[in-house]
SEGU-406064 format. One record per residue: residue in one letter; z, x, y of N, C-alpha, C, O in turn. Coordinates in pm, whole numbers, plus 50000, padded with zeros to 5 digits. Atoms other than C-alpha are relative to their C-alpha. Layout:
REM SEGU-406064
aZXYZXYZXYZXY/...
REM end
This chain:
REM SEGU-406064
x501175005650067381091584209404500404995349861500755003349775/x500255007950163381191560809085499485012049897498655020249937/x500504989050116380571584208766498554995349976497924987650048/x501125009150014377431578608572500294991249882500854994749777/x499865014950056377511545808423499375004249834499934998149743/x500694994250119375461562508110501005008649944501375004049837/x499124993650032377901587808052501194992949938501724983349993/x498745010350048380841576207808501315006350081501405018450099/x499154997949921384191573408025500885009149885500935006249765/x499064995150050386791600507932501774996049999502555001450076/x498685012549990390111578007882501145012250093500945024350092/x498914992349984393391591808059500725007649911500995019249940/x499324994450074395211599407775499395010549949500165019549918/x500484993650062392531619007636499695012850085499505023950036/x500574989849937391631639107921500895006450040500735018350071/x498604991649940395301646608032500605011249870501145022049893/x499484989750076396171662907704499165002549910499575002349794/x500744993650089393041675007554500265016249982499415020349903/x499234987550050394561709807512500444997249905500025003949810/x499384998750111396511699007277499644994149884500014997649772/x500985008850051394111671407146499115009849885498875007949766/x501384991550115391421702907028500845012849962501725019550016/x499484981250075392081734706798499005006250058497915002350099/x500644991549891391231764406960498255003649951497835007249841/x501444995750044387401770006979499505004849947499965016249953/x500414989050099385481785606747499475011950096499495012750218/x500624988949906383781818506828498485000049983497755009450012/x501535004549904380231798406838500144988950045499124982150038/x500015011849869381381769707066499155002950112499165014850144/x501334998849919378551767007320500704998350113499914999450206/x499424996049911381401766407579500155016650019500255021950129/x499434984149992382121804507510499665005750041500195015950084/x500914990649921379371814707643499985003550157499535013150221/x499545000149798380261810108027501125006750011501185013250115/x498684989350006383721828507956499205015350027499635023050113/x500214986549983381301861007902499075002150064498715013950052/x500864999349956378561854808111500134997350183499445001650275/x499515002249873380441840508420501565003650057501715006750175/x498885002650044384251840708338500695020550084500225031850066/x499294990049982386771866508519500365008849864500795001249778/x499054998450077388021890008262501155008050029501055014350134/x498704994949974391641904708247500665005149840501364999949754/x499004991150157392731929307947500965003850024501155012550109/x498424996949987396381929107896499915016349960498945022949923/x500024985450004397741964007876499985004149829499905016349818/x499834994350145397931969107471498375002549991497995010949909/x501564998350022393781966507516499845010950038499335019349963/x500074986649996394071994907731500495011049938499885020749893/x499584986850119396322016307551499715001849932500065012949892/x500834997150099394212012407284498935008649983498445013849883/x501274990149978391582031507410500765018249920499965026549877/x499794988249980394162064407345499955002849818500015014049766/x499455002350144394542052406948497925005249931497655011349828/x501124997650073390202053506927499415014449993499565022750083/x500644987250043388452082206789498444999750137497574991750171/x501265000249843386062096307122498904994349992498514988750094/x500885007949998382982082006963500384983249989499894973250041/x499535020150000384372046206907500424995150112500154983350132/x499514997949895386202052407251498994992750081498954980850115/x500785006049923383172054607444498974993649977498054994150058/x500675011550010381362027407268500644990550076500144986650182/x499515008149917384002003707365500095001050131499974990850198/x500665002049824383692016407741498784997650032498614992750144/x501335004750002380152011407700499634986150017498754980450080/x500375017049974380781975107634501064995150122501064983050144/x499455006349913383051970007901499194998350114499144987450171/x500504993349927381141984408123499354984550038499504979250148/x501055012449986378851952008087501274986950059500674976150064/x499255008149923381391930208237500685006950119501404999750188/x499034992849912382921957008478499584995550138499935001950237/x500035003649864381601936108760501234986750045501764983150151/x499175008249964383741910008687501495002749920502244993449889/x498504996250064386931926308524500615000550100499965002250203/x498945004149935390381921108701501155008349968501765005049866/x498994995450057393001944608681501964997650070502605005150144/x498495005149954396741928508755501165014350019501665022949947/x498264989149977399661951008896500495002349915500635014049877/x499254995850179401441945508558499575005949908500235013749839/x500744993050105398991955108343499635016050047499635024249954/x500144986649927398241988308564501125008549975500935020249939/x498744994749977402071996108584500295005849861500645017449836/x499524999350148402601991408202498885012149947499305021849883/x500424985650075399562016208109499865006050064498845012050029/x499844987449993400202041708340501035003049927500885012849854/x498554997950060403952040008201500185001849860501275006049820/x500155000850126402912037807841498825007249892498505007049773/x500994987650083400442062407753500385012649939499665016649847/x499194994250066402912089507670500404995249867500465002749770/x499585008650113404052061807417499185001149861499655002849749/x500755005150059401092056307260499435016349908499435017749786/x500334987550050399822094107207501455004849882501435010949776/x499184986950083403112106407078500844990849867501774994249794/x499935010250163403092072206792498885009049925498925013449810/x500974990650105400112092006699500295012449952500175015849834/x499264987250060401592125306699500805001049895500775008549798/x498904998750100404662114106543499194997549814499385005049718/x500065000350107402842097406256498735014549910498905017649792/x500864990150040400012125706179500945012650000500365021349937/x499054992049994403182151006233500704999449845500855009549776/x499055003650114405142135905932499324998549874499595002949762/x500725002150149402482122905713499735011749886499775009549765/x499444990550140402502156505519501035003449908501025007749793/x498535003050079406042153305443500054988549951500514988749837/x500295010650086405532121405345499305001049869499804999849757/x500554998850154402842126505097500315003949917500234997949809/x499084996050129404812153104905501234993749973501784995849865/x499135011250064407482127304910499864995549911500644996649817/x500685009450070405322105104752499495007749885499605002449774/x500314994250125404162126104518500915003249884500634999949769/x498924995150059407562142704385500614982449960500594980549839/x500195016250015408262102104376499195000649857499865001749754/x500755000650085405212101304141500565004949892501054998449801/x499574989750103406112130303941501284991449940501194988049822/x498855004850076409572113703869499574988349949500244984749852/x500255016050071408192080203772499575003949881499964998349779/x500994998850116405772097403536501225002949869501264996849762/x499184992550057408532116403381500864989949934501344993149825/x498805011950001410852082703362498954993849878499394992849763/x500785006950114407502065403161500795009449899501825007349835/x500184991150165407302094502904501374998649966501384994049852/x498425004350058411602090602859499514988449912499624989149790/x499815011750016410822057702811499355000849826499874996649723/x501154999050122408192063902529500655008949944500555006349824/x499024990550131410572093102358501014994649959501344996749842/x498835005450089413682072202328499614990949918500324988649821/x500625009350146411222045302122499815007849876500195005749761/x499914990150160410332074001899501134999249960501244992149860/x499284992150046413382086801863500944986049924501704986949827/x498945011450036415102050601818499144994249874499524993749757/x500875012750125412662029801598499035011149916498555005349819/x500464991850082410842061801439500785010749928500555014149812/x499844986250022412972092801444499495010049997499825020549942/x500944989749990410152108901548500595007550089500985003250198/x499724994849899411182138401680498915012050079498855016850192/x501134993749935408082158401685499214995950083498705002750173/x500425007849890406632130901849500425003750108499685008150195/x499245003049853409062130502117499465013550059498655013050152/x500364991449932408702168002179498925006650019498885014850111/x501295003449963405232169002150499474996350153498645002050224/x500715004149892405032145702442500485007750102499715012050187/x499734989249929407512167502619499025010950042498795014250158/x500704986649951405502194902644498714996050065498105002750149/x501455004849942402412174502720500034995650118499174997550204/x499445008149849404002155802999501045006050094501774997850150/x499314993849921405932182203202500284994150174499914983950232/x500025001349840406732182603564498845009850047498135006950143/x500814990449972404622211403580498914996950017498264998050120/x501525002550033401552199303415499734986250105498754984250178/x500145011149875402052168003631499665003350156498685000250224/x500864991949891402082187003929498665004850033497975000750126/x500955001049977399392202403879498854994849967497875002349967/x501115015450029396972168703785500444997050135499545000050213/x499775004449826398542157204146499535009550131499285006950249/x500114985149910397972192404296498604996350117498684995750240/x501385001949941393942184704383500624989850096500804992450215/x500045013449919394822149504503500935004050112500285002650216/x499134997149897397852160804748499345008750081499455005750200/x500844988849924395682190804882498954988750072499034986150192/x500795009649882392832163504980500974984850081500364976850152/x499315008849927395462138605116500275002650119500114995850221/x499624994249847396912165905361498875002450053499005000750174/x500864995849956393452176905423499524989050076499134991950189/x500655008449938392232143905522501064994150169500564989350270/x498924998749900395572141405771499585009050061498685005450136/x500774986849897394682177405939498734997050027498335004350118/x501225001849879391062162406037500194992650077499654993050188/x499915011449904392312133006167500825008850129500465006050244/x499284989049871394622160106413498815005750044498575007950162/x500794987949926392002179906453499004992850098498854996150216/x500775007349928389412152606542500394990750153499614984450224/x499775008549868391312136406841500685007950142501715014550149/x500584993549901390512147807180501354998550095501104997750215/x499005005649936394302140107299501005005849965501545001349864/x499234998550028396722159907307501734998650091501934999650213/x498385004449947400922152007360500365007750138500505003150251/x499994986749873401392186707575499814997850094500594996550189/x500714999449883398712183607779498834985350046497624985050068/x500525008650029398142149107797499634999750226498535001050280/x499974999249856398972147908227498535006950043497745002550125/x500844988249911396552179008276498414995549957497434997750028/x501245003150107393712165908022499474985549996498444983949930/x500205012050070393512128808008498664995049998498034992850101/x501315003649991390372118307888499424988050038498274986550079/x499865013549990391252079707910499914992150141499294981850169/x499155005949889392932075108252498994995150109498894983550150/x501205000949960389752084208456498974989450010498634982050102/x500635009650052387652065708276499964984350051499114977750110/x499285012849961389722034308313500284997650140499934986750184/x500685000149859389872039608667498864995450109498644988650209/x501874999249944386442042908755499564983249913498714976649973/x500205009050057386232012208508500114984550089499424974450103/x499425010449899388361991808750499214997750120499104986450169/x500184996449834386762005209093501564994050085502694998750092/x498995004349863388861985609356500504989649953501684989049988/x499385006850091389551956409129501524997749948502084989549875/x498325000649993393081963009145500984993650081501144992550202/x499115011949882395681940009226500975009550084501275019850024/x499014994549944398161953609485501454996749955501444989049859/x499024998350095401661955109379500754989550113500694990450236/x499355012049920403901920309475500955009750075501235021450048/x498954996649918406461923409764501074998749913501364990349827/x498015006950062410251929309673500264984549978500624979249873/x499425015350044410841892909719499314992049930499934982549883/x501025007850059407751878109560500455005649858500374997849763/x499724993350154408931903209244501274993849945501334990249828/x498875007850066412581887609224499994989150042501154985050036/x500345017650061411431849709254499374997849910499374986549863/x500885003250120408921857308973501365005749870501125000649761/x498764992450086412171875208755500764990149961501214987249851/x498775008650037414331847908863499694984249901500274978449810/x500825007650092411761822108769500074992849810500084982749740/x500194996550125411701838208462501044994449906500784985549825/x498944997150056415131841808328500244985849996499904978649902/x499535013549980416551809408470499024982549954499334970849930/x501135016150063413671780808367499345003349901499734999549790/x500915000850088410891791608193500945005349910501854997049912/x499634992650090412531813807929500994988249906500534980849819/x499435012150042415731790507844499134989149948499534982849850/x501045012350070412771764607772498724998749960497934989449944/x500734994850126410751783107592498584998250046497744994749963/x501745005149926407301777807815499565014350020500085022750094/x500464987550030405321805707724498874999150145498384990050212/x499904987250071404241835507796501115000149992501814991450045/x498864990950013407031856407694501424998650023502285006950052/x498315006750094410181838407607500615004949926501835004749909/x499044993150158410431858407287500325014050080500565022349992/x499644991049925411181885807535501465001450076502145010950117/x498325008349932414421869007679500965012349956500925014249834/x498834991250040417401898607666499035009649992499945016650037/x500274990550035415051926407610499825010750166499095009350264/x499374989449893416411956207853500134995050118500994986350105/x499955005849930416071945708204499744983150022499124976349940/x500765018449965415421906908340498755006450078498034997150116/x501284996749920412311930608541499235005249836498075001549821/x500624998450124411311942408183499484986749894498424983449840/x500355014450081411861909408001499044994550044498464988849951/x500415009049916409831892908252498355006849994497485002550070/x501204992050006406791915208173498894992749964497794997149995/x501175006950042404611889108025499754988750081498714982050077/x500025012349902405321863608278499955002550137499794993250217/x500244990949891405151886808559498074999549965497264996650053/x502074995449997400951892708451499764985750013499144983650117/x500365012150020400601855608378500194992850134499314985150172/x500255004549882401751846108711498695008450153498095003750250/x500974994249899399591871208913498194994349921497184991949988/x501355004550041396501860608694500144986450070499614985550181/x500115014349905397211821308806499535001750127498694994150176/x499825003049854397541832009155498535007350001497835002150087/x500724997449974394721852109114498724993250010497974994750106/x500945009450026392201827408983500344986750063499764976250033/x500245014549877393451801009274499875001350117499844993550212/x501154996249840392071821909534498934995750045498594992750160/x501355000949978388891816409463499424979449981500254970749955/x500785012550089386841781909365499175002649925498804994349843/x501024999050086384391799809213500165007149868499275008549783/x498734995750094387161815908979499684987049829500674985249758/x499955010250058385761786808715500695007249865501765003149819/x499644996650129386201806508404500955010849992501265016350097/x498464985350000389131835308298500335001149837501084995149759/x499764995650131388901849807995500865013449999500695023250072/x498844989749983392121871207887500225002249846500234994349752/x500344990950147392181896907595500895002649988501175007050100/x498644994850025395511905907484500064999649791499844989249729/x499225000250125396591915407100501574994049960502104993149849/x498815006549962399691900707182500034986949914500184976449976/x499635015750043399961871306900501294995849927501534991249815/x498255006850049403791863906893499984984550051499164977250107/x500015015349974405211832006917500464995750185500814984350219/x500125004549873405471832707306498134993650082497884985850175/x501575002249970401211831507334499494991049903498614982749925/x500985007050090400561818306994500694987349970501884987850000/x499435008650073401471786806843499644993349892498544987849900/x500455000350136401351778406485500724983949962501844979049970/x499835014550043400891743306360498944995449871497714994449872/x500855008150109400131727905994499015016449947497835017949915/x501354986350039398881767605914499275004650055498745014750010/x500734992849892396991773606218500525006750085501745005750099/x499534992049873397361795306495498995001650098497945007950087/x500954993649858395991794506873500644997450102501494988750086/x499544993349889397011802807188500564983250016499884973349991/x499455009049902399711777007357498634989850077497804995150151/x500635009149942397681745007463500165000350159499404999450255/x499694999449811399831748007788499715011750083499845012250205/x500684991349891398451777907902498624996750039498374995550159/x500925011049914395451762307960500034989450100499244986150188/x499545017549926397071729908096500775010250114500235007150221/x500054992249907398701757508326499115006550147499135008750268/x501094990249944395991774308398498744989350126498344991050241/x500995012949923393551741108507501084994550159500714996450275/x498855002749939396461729308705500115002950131499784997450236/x499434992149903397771752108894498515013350112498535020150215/x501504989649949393791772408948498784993250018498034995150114/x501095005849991391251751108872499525004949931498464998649934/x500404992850085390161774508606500384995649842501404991649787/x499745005450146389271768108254500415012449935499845022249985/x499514989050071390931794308025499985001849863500364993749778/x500454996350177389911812807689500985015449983501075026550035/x499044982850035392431837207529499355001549844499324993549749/x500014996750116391181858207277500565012349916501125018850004/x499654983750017392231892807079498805009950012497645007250044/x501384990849969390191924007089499324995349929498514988449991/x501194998650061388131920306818499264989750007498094990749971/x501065012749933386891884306942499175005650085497945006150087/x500884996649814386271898907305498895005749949497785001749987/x500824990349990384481926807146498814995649934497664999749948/x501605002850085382151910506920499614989650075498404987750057/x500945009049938381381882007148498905011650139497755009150176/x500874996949925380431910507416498585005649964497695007950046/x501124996650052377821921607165499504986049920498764987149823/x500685010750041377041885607085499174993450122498084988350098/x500385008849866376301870407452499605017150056498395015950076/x500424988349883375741910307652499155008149957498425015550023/x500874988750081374131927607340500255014450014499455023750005/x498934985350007376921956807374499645003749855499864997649750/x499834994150148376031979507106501235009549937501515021349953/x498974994050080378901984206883499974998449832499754988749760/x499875004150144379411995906532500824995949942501864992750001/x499345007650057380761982206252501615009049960502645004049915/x498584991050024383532014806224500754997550141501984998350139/x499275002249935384432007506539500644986650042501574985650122/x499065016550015385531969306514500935004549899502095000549912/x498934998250097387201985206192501365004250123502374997950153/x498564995849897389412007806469500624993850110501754996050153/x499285011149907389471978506734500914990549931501674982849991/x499085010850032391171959306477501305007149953502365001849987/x499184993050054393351982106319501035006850152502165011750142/x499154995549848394691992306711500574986850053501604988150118/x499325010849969395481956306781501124995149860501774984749867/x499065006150086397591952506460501454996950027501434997950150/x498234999249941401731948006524500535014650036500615023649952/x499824982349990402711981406676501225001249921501904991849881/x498444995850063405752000606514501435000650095501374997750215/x499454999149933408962005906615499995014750140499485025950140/x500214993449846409432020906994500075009449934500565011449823/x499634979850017409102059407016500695005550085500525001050199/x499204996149881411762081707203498745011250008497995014549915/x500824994349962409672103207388501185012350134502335009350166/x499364994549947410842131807617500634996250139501824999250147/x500155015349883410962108607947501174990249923502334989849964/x499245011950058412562081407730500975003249944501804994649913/x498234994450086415512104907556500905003150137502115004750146/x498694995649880417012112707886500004987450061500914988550144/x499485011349988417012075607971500654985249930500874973749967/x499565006950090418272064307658501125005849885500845013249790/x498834991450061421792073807514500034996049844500534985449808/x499895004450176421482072807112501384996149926502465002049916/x498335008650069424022047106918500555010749942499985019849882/x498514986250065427192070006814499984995349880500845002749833/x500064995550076426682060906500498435006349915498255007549793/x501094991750066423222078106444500035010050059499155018050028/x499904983549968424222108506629500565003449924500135014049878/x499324995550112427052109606359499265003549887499265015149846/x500454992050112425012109206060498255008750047497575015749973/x501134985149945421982130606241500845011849985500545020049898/x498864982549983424962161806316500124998549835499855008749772/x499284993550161426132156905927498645001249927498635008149826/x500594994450100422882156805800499175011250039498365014849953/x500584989449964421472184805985501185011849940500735020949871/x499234993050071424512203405874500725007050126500925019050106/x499924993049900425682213306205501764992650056501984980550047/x498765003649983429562210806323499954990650118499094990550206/x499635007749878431232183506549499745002150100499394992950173/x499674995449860431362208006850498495001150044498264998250162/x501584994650000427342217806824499504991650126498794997950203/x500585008649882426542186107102500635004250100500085002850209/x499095000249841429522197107356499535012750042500075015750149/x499804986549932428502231607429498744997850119498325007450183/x501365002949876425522216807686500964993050100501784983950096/x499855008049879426022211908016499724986950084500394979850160/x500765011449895423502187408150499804989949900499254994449800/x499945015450034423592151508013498324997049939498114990249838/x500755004050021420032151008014499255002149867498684994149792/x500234994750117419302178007757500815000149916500335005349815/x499705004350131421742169807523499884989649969500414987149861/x500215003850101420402139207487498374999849955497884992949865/x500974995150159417032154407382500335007449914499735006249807/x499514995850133418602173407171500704992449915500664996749799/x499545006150111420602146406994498684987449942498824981449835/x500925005250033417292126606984499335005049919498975000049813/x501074987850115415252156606841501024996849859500514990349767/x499144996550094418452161306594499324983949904498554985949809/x500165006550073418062121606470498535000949963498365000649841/x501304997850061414312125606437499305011349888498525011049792/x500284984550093413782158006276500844998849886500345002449779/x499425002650154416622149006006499294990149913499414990849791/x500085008450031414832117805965498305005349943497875001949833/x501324994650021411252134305954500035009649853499015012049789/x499884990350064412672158305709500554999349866500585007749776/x499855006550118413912135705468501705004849982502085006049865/x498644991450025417752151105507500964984450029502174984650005/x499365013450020418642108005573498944990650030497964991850104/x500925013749995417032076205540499774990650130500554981250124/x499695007749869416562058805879499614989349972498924986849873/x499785014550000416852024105953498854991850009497794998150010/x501555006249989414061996805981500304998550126499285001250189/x500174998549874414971994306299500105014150085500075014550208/x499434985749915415712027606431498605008250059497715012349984/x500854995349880413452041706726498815012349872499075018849771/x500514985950058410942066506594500025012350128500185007550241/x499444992149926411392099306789498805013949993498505021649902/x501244988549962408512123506953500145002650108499864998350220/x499714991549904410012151707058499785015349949499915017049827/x500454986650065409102188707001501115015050093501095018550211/x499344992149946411782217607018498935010050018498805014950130/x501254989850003408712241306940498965000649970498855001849847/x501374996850008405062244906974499295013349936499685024949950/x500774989949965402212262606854498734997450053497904989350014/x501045001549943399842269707097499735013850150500725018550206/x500234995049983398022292407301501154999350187501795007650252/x499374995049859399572286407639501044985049993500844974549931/x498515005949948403002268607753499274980849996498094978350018/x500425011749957402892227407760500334996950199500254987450277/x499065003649836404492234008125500875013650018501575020149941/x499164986049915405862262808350501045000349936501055011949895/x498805000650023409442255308207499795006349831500225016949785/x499714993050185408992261507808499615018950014498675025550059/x499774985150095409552297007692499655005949908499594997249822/x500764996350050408032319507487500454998149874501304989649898/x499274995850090409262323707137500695010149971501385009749868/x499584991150028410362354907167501854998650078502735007250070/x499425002149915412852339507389501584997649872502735001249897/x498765001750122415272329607029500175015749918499335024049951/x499574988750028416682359906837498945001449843498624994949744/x500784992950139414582383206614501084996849897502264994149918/x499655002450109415302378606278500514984549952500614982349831/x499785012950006416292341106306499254990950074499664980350122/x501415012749947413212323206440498905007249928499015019449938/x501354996850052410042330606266499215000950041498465009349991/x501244997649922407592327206491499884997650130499534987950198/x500044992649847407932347306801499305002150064499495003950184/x500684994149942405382355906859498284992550037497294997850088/x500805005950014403122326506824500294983750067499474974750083/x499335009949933405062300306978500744994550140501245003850204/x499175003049839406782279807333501254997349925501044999049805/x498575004249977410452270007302499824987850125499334988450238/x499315006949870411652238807472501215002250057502275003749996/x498654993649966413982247607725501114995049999502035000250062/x498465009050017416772224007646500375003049882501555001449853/x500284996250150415952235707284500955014550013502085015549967/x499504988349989416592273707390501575001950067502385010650038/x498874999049949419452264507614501165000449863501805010249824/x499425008550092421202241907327500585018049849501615021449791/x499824993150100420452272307083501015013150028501875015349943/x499454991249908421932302307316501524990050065502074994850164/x498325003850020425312284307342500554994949941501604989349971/x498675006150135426672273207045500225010249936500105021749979/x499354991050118427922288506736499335009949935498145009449964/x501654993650056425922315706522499874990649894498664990249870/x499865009650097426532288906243498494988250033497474985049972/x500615012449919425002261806476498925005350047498004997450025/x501074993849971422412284806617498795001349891497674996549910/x500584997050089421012296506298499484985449912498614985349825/x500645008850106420802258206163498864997350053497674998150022/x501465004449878419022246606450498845002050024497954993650040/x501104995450035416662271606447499184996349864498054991549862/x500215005450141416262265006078499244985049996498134984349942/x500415009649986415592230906135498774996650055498014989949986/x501054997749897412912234006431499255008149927498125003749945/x501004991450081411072261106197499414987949904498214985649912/x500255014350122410912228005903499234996450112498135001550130/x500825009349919409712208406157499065000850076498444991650129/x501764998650013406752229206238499434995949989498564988450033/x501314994350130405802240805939499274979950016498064978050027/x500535017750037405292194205916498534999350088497624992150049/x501115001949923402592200206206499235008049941499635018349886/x501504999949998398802203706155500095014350060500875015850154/x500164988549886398102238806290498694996450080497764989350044/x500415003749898396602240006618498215001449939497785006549836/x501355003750067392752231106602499215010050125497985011250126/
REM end
C-alpha cells in the first residue's frame, strides 16, 4: 500500500542511519513511555548484584518496583550464570571494605596528627628565624602536642568507627553464612518465575566465543571489545554472549516491539562519547532493529528506576536512588575470595614482599601439603599485610577476602575449628572463636617462629573486624 500522501516522506538516508542521526533520548521523550509500559525488560547482572550492596529497606523497595514489570522481565543464561557466580564477590567487597575501614581511619588520623605537627614546625622555625622568639616557639610546643592533638581527634575517630560498626551491624548479609542465609537469591528467583533462558548448547556456546574473538572484538563492534584478553575467550566473551541471546530472544517474537536493557556498564564497549556526550552505541540499536525487529532503549539503574516511578508510580525514596546510584558507580578492583584463591596462583613477586612484610621466613609457604591451601594462605598473607598497613599495595593489586579467624557463635561450615584448636598462650581467643582449617593446618606445621607470627597476625586482623552484631 502507498504511504499516506499527508504524512512527510522519511528520506533513505535519514531513516537508514537515524541512530546515529539522534542523541540519545531524553528521560521525557514521549517514546519512553512504551519501553516501560510495553517493552521487554532485561537487567544485566551488576543490577542484580546490586541488590546484595542495598541496605534491606532500600532492597525491598527496589523489589517492590520491579515487581511492577515482573510480567515482562527476561532473564538471559548469562546474566543468571554471572550472579549466581558473583555474589560471593560482591558480599565479601563489602566485608573487605567495612573490615579495614577502622584501620584506615586511624591511619588517617595519625596522618592528621603529623601534618598538624609539620604546620606548627613550620610556624616555630619563623619565630625562631625572623624573631628569635623562643618562648614563642615553645609556647606553641606545648600547645600543639601530639597528645593534645590526639585528643581534639579522639571524639571525631570514636564517631567515625562508630558510624562503620552500624553500617556492619545494619546489613542483613553475612560472608559465612551467605549459602545457608541468602536473603537476595530467593527473592530474585521468585522475581524471575520461569522467565529464564535455558542455557545454549556446547556448539551454539563456541560459535558465539568464536564470533567473538575472531570479528567482532578485532573491530571493535560493541558490546564488549574492551574485554578482548581478559582470562578466558568464554569469559571475554561475557558481554557479547548476553547481547546475542537478548537479539535472539527478541526475534522470536513479533510482538517483542520494545526491549529495554538496564546495565551500569558505561565503558567504552556500550557507551560512546562524542563532542562531550555520552550514549549508548547507535549500532546497538541498528543491531537490534535489524536483526529483531525491536526498537531498543539502554539505560543505567537510576534511569530505569526513576522512570519506573515515573510511568508505574513505584514508590521509591529519595535515599534509595542515593544507594541505586552509588551501587552502579565503577566497581573496585576484583576481590580474592576463598573459591577464587585456590583458582588463582598470586604473582611471585607479591608473595615475596607479603612473606617479608609479615616477617615470616622463606620456608613458612613450603611446609603445606595441598596446593590449594597454600594458596589461601599466601592470599590471606598478601591481604592481611596489606590491610595492616605492614606494605603499600598496588593500584592494581586484587583486594583479598579471606578470613583465617572468626568470631562467632557457631562454625561458618563443618570444616573450621574451634579456637581452642591453636596453642594456649599464643592465640588469644580460644575460646571465642573458629579457625580456618588451612589456617590451623598452615599454623601446626611450620616453625615456632612462623607459628607464633601467623598467629600474631590473624589476632591484628580481627581485632580490624566490627564485633559480631
Amino acid at each position: 500500500m502507498p504511504g499516506d500522501p499527508h504524512q512527510p516522506r522519511e528520506l533513505p538516508l535519514i531513516r537508514q542511519y537515524k541512530d546515529w542521526l539522534q542523541r540519545n533520548p531524553p528521560e521525557d521523550s514521549p517514546d519512553r513511555a512504551a519501553f516501560f509500559s510495553q517493552g521487554t525488560v532485561v537487567l544485566d547482572t551488576n543490577v542484580l548484584l546490586s541488590l546484595y550492596e542495598y541496605t534491606p529497606d532500600a532492597r525491598a523497595e527496589v523489589l517492590q518496583a520491579l515487581a511492577s514489570v515482573q510480567d515482562r522481565l527476561w532473564l538471559p543464561h548469562q546474566v543468571g550464570l554471572e550472579f549466581v557466580k558473583g555474589r560471593h564477590r560482591v558480599i565479601a567487597e563489602r566485608h573487605k571494605a567495612l573490615k579495614a575501614a577502622p584501620n584506615s581511619i586511624n591511619k588517617h588520623m595519625g596522618e592528621a596528627n603529623k601534618a598538624i605537627i609539620a604546620a606548627r614546625q613550620l610556624v616555630q622555625d619563623l619565630l625562631l628565624k625572623y624573631a628569635r622568639d623562643i618562648t614563642g616557639s615553645e609556647e606553641l610546643a606545648s600547645l600543639i602536642s601530639s597528645q593534645s592533638i590526639d585528643a581534639l581527634l579522639g571524639d571525631w575517630k570514636k564517631e567515625l568507627i562508630a558510624r562503620v560498626k552500624s553500617l556492619s551491624a545494619g546489613s542483613d548479609i553475612a560472608l559465612s553464612s551467605v549459602d545457608a542465609e541468602d536473603p537476595v537469591l530467593p527473592k530474585v528467583a521468585e522475581l524471575f518465575g520461569e522467565n529464564v533462558a535455558a542455557q545454549p548448547s556446547p556448539d551454539e556456546l563456541r560459535h558465539r566465543v568464536e564470533e567473538a574473538s575472531s570479528y567482532r572484538f578485532p573491530n571493535k563492534i560493541p558490546p564488549g571489545f574492551s574485554d578482548a584478553g581478559k582470562g578466558t575467550p568464554i569469559d571475554a566473551a561475557g558481554d557479547y554472549l548476553l547481547w546475542e541471546e537478548v537479539i535472539r530472544f527478541a526475534s522470536d517474537s513479533t510482538e517483542r516491539e520494545h526491549l529495554l536493557f538496564v546495565s551500569s556498564d558505561t565503558k567504552e564497549d556500550w557507551y560512546e562519547t562524542e563532542g562531550g556526550q555520552r550514549r549508548p552505541w547507535p549500532s546497538l540499536a541498528t543491531e537490534m532493529r535489524i536483526r529483531a525487529g525491536t526498537e531498543l532503549r539502554i539505560e543505567t539503574p537510576g534511569q530505569f528506576y526513576r522512570g519506573v516511578k515515573q510511568y508505574l508510580h513505584a514508590r521509591i525514596a529519595d535515599t534509595t536512588y542515593e544507594e541505586i546510584d552509588r551501587a552502579a558507580e565503577v566497581p573496585s578492583n576484583p576481590v580474592i575470595t576463598d573459591s577464587g584463591a585456590v583458582g588463582a596462583a598470586p604473582p611471585t613477586e607479591l608473595v615475596l614482599a607479603a612473606t617479608k612484610a609479615a616477617g615470616l621466613s622463606p620456608s613458612a609457604l613450603r611446609t603445606m601439603d595441598d596446593l590449594a591451601d597454600i594458596q589461601r594462605l599466601t592470599w590471606w598473607l598478601i591481604g592481611v599485610t596489606a590491610q595492616l598497613g605492614r606494605r603499600t599495595p598496588s593500584d592494581d593489586e586484587p583486594d583479598v577476602a579471606l578470613e583465617a579467624a572468626i568470631r562467632a557463635e557457631e562454625p561458618p561450615s563443618a570444616h573450621w575449628h574451634p579456637g581452642t584448636t591453636l596453642r594456649l598462650g599464643e592465640w588469644p581467643y580460644r575460646s571465642s572463636t573458629w579457625i580456618a582449617p588451612w589456617f590451623a593446618q598452615a599454623v601446626n606445621s611450620t616453625s615456632q617462629n612462623d607459628r607464633r607470627t601467623l598467629q600474631a597476625l590473624a589476632a591484628q586482623h580481627l581485632d580490624l573486624a566490627p564485633p559480631p552484631a
